[in-house]
C-alpha positions in Angstrom: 25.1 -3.8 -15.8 25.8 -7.1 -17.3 29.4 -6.3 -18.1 29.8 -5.5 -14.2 27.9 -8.4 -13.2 30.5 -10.2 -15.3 33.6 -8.7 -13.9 32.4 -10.0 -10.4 32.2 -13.0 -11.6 35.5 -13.1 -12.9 37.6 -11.3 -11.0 36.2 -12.3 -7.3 34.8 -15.3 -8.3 31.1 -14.9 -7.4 27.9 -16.6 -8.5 25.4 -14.6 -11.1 23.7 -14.0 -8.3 25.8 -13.3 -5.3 26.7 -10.6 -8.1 23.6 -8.8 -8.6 22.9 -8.7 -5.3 26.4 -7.0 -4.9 25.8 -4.9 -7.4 21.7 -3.9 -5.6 23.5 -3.6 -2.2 25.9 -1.1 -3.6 23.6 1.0 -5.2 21.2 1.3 -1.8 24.2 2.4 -0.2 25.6 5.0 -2.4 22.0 6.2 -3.2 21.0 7.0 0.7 24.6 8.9 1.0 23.8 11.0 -1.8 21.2 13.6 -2.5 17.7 11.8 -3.6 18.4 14.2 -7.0 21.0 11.9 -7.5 19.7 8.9 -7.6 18.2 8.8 -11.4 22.2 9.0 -11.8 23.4 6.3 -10.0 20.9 4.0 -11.4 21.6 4.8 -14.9 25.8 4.3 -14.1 24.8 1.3 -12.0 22.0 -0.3 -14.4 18.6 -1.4 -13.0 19.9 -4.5 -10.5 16.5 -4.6 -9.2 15.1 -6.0 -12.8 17.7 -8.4 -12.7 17.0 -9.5 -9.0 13.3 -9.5 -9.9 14.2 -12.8 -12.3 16.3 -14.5 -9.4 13.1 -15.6 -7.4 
């Protein structure tokens, strides 16, 4: 996740964190489209934001 977290930064010139919680708010929405089987998958492609966010507060 960190090299995503790092192309946001880049590339649409957010903060660490405006990035991460990007990244979460993407996740949430593709994982309630999608099948909850699914989800395990996403998270792995995505990376655990949630960890990430969890170091934020």
């Amino acid at each position: 996740m960190e090299d995503l977290v790092q192309e946001l930064k880049d590339k649409a010139g957010l903060t660490e964190e405006q990035a991460i919680k990007t990244i979460q708010t993407i996740k949430d929405y593709i994982t309630s489209k999608l099948p909850p089987m699914f989800s395990g998958m996403v998270d792995n492609f995505l990376g655990t934001a949630a960890a990430e966010e969890d170091h934020l507060d």
